[in-house]
C-alpha angles and dihedrals in degrees: 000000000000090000091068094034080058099056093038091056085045101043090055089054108118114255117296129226120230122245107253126204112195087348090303113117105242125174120263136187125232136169132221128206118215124176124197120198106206127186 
């Protein structure tokens, strides 16, 4: 279903860098849109 569909689009996104706060790596948060067009 689109679950799976959402982490396989994800999951082929190149490697991410982590966000850095006075040059530590420190989480972040982001948010990424996905659309599905159904029908």
């Amino acid at each position: 279903g689109c679950d799976e569909e959402a982490l396989r689009v994800v999951s082929q996104s190149p490697p991410w860098k982590p966000g850095r706060q006075r040059g530590n790596a420190v989480r972040t948060r982001i948010v990424i849109p996905l659309v599905f067009k159904l029908g």
